[in-house]
N, C-alpha and C positions, 0 to 999 in steps of 0.2 A: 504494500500500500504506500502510496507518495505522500505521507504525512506534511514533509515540506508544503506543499501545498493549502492546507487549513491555516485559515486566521484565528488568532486568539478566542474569537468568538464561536466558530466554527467547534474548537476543543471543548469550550466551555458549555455550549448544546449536549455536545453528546455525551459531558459529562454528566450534566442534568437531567440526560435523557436514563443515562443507566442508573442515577438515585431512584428518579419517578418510575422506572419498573419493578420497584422496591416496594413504591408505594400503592394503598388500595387505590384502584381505578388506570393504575400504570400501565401500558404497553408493553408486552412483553419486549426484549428485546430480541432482534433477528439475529440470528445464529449463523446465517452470513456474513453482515456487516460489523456483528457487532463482537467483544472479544470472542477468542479462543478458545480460555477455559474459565470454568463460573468463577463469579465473583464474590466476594463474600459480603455479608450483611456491611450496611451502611449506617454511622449511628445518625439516628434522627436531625442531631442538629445539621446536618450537611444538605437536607430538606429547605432550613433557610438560606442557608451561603448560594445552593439552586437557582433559587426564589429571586434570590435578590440579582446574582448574575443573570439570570434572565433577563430578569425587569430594566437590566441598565442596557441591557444591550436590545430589547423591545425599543427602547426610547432613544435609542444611539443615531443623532441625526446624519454619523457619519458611516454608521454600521452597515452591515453586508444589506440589507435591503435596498433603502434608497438609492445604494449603486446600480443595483438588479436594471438591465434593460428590458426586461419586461416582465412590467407590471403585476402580473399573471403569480411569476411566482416570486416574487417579495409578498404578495397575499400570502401563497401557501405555505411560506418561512413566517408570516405575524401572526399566521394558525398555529403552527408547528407550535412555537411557541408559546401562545395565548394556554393551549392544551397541557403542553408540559405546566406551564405556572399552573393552571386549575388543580391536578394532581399535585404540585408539590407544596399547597398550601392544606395545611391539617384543616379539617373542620375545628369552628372553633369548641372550647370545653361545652358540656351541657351543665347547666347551675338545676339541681334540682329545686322545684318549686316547695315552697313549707306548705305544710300542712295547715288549712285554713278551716276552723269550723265556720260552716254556712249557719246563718240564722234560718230558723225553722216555721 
């Protein structure tokens, strides 16, 4: 594989992509593209570091999309991404409700 060729941001997708198949709702990864031999558990915090490289490089006005000459697929890369952030963000905690007696 010509690694040389990937931009920083390019590493950093598909590093986020192999957290979020870690995570519930993740995409498996392809056993073509993707490593060689399994990987091992990721610890949860690596879910925000993800998260947040995502998000800077979503918003990157110099980032691999807006370069894209067509249109078509910088969409399919603000997907790709939109989908990765959705799985690497936890639902947030559930606060249980108290227990409230109703008037009768």
């Amino acid at each position: 594989m010509a690694t040389d060729l990937f931009t920083d941001a390019d590493e950093a997708v598909a590093a986020a992509a192999l957290v979020a198949a870690q995570c519930p709702g993740g995409a498996p990864v392809d056993p073509d593209d993707g490593p060689q031999e399994p990987m091992p558990a990721f610890p949860d915090q690596l879910r925000k570091l993800a998260h947040e490289a995502l998000a800077r490089i979503a918003t990157d006005p110099c980032g691999p999309a807006p370069n894209w000459v067509d249109p078509d697929d910088a969409k399919q890369w603000q997907a790709l991404l939109t989908r990765l952030r959705t799985v690497l963000v936890p639902p947030p905690p559930t606060v249980p409700l108290p227990d409230v007696e109703r008037p009768t």
